[in-house]
C-alpha positions as CSV (number, residue, x, y, z in Angstrom):
1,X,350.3,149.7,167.8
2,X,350.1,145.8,168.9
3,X,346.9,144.5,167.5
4,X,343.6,143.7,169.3
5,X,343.7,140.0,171.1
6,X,340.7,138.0,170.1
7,X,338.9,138.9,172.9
8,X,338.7,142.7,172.6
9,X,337.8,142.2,169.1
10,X,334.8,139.8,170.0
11,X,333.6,142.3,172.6
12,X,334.2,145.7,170.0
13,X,332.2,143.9,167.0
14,X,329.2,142.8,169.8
15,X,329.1,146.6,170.9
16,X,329.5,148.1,167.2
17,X,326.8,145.6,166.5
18,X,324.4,147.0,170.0
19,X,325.5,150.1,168.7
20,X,324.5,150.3,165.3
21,X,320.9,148.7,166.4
22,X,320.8,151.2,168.9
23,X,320.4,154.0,167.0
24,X,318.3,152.1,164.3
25,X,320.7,151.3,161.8
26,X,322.6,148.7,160.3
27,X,325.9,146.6,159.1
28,X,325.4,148.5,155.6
29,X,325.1,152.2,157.0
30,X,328.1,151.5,158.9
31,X,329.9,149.8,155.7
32,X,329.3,152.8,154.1
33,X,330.1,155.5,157.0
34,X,333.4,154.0,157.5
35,X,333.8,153.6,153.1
36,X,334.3,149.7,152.9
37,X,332.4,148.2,150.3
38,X,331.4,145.2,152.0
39,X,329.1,145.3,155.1
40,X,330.0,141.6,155.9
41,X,331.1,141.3,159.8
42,X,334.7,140.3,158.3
43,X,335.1,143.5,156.3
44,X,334.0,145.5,159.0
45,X,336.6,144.1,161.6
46,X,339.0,144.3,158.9
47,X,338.7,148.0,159.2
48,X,338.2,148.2,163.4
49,X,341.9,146.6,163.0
50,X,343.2,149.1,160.5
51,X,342.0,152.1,162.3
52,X,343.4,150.2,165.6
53,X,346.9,150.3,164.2
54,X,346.3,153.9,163.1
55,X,345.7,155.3,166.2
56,X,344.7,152.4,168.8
57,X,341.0,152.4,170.5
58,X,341.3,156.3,170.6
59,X,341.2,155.9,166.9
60,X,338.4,153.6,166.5
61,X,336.0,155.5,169.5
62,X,336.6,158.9,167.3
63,X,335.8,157.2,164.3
64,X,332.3,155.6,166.0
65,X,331.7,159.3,167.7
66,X,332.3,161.1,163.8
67,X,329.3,158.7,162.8
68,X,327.2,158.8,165.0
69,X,327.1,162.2,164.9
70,X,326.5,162.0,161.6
71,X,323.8,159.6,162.1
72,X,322.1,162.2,164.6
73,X,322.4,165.0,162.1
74,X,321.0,163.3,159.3
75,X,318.2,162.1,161.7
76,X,317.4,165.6,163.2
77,X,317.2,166.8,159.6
78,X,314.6,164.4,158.4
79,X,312.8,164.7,161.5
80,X,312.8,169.0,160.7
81,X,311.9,168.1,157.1
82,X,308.8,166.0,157.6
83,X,307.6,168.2,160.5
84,X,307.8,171.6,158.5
85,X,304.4,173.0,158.3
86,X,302.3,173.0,154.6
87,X,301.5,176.4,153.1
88,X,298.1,175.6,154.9
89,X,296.6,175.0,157.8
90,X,293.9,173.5,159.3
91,X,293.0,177.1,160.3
92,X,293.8,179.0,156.8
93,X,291.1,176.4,155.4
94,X,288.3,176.7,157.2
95,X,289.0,180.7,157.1
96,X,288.8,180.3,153.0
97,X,285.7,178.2,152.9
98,X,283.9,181.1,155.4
99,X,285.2,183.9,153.3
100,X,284.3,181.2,150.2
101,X,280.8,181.4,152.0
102,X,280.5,185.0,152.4
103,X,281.5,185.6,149.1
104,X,278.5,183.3,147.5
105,X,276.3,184.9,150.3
106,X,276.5,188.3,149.3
């Protein structure tokens, strides 16, 4: 594969970097999606070049779509994890406090 010209790597880091805003992350989550150690702009197009001569923008828009799928997954599971219901509920409450006051009635 030839390599990026300046240009198209300008305008890919100024989408990644929309893109990773976007969904309300940042340089660091991608760092460690894509498995650099660094989440410094240079590391990160460091990879967008390696993945480019891997498999050319093909490569690099599979890669994004593999982590932000990801991203959604893990997002859609915290969301299902806070919003699972407690043992109790408003309602099984105020049913044991009136059985709680029938009891003490009687």
């Amino acid at each position: 594969m030839s390599k990026l010209s300046q240009q198209e790597e300008k305008e890919l880091i100024t989408f990644i970097k929309d893109w990773i805003k976007s969904h309300g992350f940042n340089q660091k989550d991608l760092a460690y999606a894509l498995n650099i150690k660094s989440s410094r702009t240079s590391e990160i197009i460091l990879k967008i070049k390696e993945l480019y001569k891997k498999g050319g923008i093909f490569n690099i828009a599979r890669t994004l779509i593999e982590i932000e799928q990801n991203w959604l997954n893990e997002i859609k599971k915290d969301y299902q994890e806070t919003n699972q219901t407690s043992p109790y509920n408003q309602l099984d409450i105020d049913s044991l406090v009136n059985q709680i006051t029938q009891d003490t009635c009687e």
